[in-house]
Each structure stands twice: as structure tokens, then as C-alpha cells.
C-alpha positions in Angstrom: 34.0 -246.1 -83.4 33.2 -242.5 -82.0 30.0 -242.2 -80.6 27.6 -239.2 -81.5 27.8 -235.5 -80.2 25.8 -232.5 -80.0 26.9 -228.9 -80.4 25.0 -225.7 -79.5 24.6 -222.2 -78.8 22.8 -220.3 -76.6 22.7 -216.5 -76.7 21.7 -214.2 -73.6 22.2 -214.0 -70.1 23.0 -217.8 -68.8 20.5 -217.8 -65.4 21.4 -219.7 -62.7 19.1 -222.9 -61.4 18.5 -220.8 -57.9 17.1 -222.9 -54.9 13.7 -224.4 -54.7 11.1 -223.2 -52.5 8.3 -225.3 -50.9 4.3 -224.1 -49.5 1.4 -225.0 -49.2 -1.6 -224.5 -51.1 -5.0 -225.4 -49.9 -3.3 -228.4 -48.2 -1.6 -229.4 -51.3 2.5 -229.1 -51.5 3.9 -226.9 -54.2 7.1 -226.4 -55.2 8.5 -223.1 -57.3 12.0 -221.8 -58.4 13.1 -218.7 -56.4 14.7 -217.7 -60.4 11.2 -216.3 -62.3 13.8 -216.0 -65.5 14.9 -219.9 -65.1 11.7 -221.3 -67.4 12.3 -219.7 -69.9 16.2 -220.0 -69.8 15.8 -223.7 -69.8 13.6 -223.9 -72.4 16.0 -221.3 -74.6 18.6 -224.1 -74.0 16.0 -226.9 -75.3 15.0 -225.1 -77.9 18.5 -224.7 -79.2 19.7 -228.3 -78.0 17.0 -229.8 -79.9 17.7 -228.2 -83.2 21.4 -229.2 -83.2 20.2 -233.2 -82.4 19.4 -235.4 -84.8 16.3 -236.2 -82.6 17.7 -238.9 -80.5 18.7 -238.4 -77.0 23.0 -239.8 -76.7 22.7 -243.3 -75.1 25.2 -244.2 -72.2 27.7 -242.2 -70.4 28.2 -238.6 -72.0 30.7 -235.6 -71.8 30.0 -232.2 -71.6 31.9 -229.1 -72.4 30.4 -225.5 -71.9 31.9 -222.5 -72.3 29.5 -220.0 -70.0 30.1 -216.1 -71.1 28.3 -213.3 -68.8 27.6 -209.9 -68.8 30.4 -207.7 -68.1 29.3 -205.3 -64.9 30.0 -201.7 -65.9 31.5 -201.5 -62.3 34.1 -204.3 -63.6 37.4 -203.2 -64.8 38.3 -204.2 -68.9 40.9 -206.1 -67.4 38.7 -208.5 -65.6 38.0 -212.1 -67.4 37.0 -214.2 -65.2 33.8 -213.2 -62.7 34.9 -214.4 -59.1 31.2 -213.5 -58.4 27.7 -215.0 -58.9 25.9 -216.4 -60.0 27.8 -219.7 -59.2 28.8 -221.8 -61.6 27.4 -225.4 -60.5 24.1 -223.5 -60.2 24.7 -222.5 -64.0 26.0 -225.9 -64.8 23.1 -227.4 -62.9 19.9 -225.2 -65.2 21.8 -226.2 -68.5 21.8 -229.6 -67.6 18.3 -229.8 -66.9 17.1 -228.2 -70.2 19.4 -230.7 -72.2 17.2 -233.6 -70.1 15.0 -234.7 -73.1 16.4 -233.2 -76.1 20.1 -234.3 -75.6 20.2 -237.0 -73.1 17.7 -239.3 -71.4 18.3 -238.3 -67.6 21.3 -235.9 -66.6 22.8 -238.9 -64.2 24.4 -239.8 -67.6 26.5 -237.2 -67.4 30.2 -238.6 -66.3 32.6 -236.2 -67.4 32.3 -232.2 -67.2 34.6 -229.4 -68.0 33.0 -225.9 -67.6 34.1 -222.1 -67.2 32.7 -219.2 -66.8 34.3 -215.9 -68.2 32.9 -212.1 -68.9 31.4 -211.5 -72.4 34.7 -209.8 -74.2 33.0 -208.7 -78.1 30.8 -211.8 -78.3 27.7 -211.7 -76.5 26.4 -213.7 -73.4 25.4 -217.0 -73.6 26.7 -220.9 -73.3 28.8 -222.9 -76.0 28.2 -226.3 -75.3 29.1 -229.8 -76.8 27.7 -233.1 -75.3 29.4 -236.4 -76.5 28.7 -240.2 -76.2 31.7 -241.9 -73.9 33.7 -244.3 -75.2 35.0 -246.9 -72.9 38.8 -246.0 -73.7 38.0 -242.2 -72.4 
């Protein structure tokens, strides 16, 4: 039996996790993402996650595919498909993951198989295809 999947789209500029940064505050730790944008990219990629679930998180060991598109640079010849530049893509790989946690999957340590890419933008427009699949134990 095949187990459940999850497709999606996001639209706009994939943002990268970034690193975290630690301080204090009044003697109190707090910890902040260096990317201001990353919030709100993560919870884009909720959003969009939870509208193409059936409101269940995948139980087990999961797949994932996605399909990252950026920006082309104006500087960037036509020619050029795949960026050799950042923003990295296990830092990419690494914010989608965490705004699937909840809506697609119960923790990302689930996640035991990945393919991912990252290529300019040609007519579509940025974003992330993504599909997120249950294991079976014959994969």
C-alpha cells in the first residue's frame, strides 16, 4: 500500500534559514534569526503546506522532493541555470523544513530521504515545488 503525500507550491523569493544569534536581555538569554524575512517565509510555506494536507501530519519516515527557483540577477547572463551562488542550498532546504514541522510532518528528524535543486526562475516565478511522501519499507 502507498503511503500518503503532500504536494505544494510556494511563490516568492525562497529565504534562506541564516544563522542564529544569541544576547542577553536583562539577564535573560534570547535568541533571534540574523534573516528578518525568514518568519514570514516559514509561515508562507505553512500556510501553503497546510492547505495541500488533509490535516494530518505523514507518520514515519518521509521523502522529500523540492524544486527551489530564484531570482535571476540582472548581472547574470540568460544562459545561466543553475546559481553557483547564495544563498546556500542546505540553508534553503533547512527554513522549508522547519515550516513543514506541524503541518506536514511531526518533527523534521523524520525526514530520511531528500532530493533538492536549486535553479534561476526561467518564465515561472520564484518559489519551491515541493512533495513530501510517507516511506515505504521497500524504498
Amino acid at each position: 500500500m502507498t503511503g500518503r503525500a503532500v504536494q505544494f507550491q510556494v511563490d516568492g523569493k525562497p529565504v534562506p534559514q541564516g544563522s542564529m544569534r544569541a544576547f542577553l536581555v536583562k539577564g535573560r538569554p534570547v535568541i533571534t534569526s540574523s534573516n528578518p524575512n525568514l518568519k514570514e517565509w516559514r509561515n508562507i510555506v505553512a500556510f501553503q503546506a497546510q492547505g495541500a494536507s488533509d490535516g494530518r501530519p505523514l507518520e514515519g519516515p518521509v521523502g522529500v522532493t523540492a524544486a527551489f527557483r530564484l531570482p535571476r540577477p540582472k548581472s547574470r547572463p540568460k544562459k545561466d541555470r543553475y546559481p553557483d551562488r547564495r544563498p546556500d542550498l542546505d540553508k534553503l532546504v533547512r527554513a522549508l523544513l522547519d515550516g513543514m514541522t506541524g503541518p506536514v510532518f511531526a518533527d523534521d528528524s523524520q525526514v530520511c530521504m531528500i532530493e533538492v535543486r536549486k535553479s534561476y526562475a526561467l518564465d515561472e516565478s520564484a518559489g519551491v515545488v515541493v512533495r513530501v511522501w510517507e516511506l515505504a519499507d521497500s524504498e
